[in-house]
N, C-alpha and C positions, 0 to 999 in steps of 0.2 A: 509467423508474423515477423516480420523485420523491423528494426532498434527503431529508425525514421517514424513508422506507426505508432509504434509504443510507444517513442517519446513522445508523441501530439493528444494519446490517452493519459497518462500519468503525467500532470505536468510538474507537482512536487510533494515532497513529503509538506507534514501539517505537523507544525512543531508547535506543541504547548505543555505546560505540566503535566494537564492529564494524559498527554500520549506518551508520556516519557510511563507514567505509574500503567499505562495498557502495554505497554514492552513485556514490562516484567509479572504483571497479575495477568493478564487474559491469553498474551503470545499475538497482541495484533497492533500491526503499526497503521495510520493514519497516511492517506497519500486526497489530494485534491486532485480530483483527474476532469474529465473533458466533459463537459456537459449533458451532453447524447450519449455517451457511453454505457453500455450494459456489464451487467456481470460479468459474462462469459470471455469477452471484448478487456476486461480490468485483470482478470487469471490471466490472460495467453500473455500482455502485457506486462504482466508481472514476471512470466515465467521467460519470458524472453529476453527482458533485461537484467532481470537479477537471478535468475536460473534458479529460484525458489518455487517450491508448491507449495498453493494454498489452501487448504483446508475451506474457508467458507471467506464470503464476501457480502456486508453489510454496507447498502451505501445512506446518504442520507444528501438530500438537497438541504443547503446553510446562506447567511448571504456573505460568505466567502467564495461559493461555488459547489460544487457537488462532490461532496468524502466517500471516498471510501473506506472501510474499516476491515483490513485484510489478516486474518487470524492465517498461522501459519502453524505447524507441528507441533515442536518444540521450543520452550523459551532460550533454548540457544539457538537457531534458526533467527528469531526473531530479535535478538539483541546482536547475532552477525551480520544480520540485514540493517539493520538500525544502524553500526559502527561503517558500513563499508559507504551507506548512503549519505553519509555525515550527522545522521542526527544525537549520537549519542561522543 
C-alpha cells in the first residue's frame, strides 16, 4: 500500500485522556480513520506509514467518526509510536 492510501485510511490520531492511560495500560493507541475502511485495510495502513505491527484491531463507529483501537506488541512500540505521531 503506498503513504497517499494510507493517509485517506487513517486520517488522525484520537487524542483524549483515556488514550493517553491505553498507551500505557493496554499498548493501544487510538487513530479516527476512513469510514468504509476494514480491519485488514487499517494494519497494511498502519504498517506502511509507521512501519509498526499490529497485533489486533478493534474498531468502533462514534459520532466523531469510526476509531479504531490498534493494540501493538509492546508498550514501548506503543509509546514510540505515540511520541513520533506527536501525541505524547
Amino acid at each position: 500500500m503506498n503513504t497517499s492510501t494510507a493517509l485517506k485510511i487513517i486520517l488522525k490520531p484520537h487524542i483524549t485522556e483515556k488514550t493517553f492511560a491505553m498507551i500505557e495500560n493496554d499498548k493501544k493507541i487510538c487513530f479516527i480513520v476512513k469510514n468504509t475502511s476494514n480491519k485488514n485495510e487499517i494494519a497494511e495502513a498502519i504498517n506502511s506509514l509507521y512501519n509498526e505491527k499490529c497485533i489486533k484491531i478493534n474498531v468502533n463507529r462514534t459520532l466523531y467518526g469510526k476509531k479504531a483501537f490498534v493494540k501493538f506488541e509492546t508498550v514501548e512500540k506503543a509509546r514510540d509510536l505515540a511520541t513520533k505521531i506527536g501525541m505524547l
